[in-house]
C-alpha positions in Angstrom: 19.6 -59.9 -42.9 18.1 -63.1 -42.1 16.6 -64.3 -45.5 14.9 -67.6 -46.4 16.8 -69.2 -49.2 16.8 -67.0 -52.1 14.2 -68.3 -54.9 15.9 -69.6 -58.1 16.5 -66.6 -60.5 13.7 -66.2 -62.9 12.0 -63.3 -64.9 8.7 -63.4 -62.2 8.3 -64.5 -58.7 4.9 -64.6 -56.9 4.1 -63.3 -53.7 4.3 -66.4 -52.1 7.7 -66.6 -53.3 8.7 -62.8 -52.1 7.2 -63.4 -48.5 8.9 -66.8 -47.8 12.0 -65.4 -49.1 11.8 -62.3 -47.1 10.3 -64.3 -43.7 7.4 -61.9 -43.6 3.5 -62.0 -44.3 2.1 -61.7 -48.1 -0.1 -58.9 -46.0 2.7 -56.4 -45.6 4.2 -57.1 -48.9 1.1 -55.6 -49.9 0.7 -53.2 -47.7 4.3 -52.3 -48.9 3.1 -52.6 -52.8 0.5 -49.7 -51.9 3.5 -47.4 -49.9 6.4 -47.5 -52.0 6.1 -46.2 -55.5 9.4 -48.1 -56.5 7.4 -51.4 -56.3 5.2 -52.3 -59.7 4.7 -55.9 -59.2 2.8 -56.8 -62.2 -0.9 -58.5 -62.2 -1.8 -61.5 -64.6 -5.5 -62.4 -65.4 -6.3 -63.7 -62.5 -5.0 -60.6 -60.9 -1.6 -62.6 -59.3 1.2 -60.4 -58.2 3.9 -61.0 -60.2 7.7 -59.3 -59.0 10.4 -59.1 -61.4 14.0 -59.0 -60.0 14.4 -55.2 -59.5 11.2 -55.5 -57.2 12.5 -58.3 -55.1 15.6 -55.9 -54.5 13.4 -53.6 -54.0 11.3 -55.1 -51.4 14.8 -56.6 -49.6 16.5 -52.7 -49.6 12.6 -51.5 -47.7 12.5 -55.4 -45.4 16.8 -53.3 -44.3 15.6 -50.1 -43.8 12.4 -51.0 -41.9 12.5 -54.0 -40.4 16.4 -54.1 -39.6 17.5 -50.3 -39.3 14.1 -49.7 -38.2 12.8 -46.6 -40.2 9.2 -45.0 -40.5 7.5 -45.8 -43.6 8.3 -41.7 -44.3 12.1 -42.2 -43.3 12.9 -44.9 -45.7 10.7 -43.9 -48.7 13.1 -40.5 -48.0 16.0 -43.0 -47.9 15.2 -44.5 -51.2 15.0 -41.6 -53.1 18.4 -40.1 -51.4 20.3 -42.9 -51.9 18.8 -45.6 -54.2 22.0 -47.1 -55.2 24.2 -46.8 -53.0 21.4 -48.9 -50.6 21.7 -51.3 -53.2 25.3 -52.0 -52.8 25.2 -51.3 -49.2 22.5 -54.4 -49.1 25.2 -56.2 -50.8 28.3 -56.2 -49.0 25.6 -56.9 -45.5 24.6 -60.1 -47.5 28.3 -61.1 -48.6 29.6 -60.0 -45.0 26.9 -62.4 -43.6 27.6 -65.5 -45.5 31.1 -65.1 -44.9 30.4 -64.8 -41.5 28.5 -68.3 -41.2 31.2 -69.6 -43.1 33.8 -68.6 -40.5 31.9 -69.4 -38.0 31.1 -73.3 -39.4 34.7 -73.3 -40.2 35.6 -72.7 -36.3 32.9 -75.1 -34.7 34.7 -77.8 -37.3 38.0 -77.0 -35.7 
């Protein structure tokens, strides 16, 4: 998974936020708002979106299944509901396996 740098932990993030994280368009975090009934972002006055935590991991479990393991829209909403958590942790261990990877990897250019 090829994340921006995660934004600092905090209760909300924005869209802006989620998109730059993610490397993707505040469009199809929208369009992915309006498709997947796991994500509630909510509004403020001005009508801002406004993620908590569980949507971010949300969002990053969909950005795997579609964009990465390339599933329909159908497919992973199926995926999601079959396997919730264990996509959580499976997200997980692909993130830790991928740092530790570019840590290896620095480690051996050094050498």
């Amino acid at each position: 998974m090829s994340f921006a740098k995660k934004p600092t932990e905090k209760l909300f993030y924005q869209i802006g936020e989620v998109s730059k994280a993610l490397n993707v368009n505040v469009s199809l975090i929208r369009f992915w708002e309006k498709e997947f009934d796991v994500l509630n972002p909510k509004k403020n006055k001005k009508g801002n979106r406004l993620f908590t935590q569980k949507d971010f991991d949300n969002l990053k479990i969909i950005y795997h299944l579609v964009k990465e393991r390339g599933f329909t829209l159908d497919g992973a909403k199926k995926k999601l509901k079959e396997n919730k958590e264990g996509k959580t942790d499976n997200l997980s261990i692909i993130r830790h396996l991928k740092e530790i990877r570019g840590f290896l990897v620095d480690l051996k250019e050094q050498l």
